[in-house]
C-alpha positions, -999 to +999 in steps of 0.1 A: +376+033-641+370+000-648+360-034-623+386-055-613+385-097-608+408-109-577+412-146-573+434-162-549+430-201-552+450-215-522+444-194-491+464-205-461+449-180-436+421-154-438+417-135-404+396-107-389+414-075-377+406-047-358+421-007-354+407+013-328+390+004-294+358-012-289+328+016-301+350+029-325+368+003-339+371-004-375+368-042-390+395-057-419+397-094-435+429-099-442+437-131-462+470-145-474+485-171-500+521-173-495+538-141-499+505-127-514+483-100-486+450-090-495+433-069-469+396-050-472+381-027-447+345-041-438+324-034-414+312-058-381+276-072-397+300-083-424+320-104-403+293-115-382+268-124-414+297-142-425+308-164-393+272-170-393+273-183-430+301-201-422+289-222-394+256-233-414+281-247-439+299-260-418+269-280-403+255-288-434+284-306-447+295-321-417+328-308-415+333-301-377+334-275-355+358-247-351+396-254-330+397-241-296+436-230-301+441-194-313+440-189-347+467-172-369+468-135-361+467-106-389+500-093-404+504-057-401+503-031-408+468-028-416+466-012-449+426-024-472+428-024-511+392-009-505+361-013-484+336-039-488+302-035-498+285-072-493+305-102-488+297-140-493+311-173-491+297-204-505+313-241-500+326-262-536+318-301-524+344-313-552+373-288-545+364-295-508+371-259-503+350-225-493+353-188-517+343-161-497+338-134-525+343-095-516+328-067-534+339-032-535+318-002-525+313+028-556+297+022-588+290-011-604+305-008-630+336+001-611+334-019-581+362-048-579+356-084-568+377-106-546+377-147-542+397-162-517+396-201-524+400-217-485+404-252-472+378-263-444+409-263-416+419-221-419+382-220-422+375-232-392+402-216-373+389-177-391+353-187-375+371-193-339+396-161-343+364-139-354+341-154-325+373-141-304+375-108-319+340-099-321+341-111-280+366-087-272+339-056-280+317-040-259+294-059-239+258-065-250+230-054-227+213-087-220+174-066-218+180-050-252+206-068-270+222-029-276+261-027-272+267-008-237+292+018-240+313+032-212+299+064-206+269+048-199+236+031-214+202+043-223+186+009-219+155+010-237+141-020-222+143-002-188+126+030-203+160+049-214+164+074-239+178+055-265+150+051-296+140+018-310+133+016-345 
């Protein structure tokens, strides 16, 4: 099996989407052009690296701050080309747009790529919408930083039983 080159050069939304509740949920990007869907399972340090990422361009270029009005939501049903193994974005001063470029998990020489071309306003509102989803997860301990789950929490910090590596 062979690689495979995605390129979508006008995206008008990417979004984050979830399945499952929180401590068990599973992550997807979801991006569309028009009629066009492309959705890949990642996991949450992918979104987060990303929103990270995302913000530092943004500063760096001086292109504002994410909307406070709800974002676009993801079109379902849920259904990933693949799952991502590392994810970047990078910002194109001339086209005045950001690539965020997937790559698929397996072999190298098999592993497809993805590049969603986006303008700096859907941007901005995937940043806001992923702050929101990533908010509606399980609360972090504020002595450990660890997610808390319901059945309870070995806080290390307070001599629990949970192991820090």
């Amino acid at each position: 099996m062979s690689s495979r080159e995605f390129e979508f050069g006008s995206v008008g939304a990417v979004t984050v989407a979830t399945k499952g509740t929180p401590g068990a949920r599973q992550f997807f990007i979801q991006a569309r052009s028009g009629e066009d869907l492309f959705t890949v399972a990642c996991e949450k340090f992918h979104i987060q690296s990303l929103m990270l990422r995302i913000r530092q361009l943004l500063d760096a270029h001086d292109l504002g701050q994410p909307p406070l009005h709800a974002p676009i939501s993801p079109r379902l049903p849920l259904e990933a080309r693949w799952s991502a193994a590392e994810v970047g974005v990078g910002y194109h001063e001339a086209k005045q747009q950001f690539v965020i470029v997937i790559r698929e998990t397996g072999d190298d020489e098999a592993r497809s790529t993805v590049r969603f071309w986006v303008g700096v306003d859907p941007i901005r509102a995937f940043v806001r919408q992923a702050e929101q989803t990533l908010a509606a997860g399980r609360p972090i301990c504020v002595r450990c930083g660890f997610a808390m789950d319901p059945a309870g929490h070995p806080c290390p910090a307070s001599n629990g039983a949970r192991p820090i590596f």
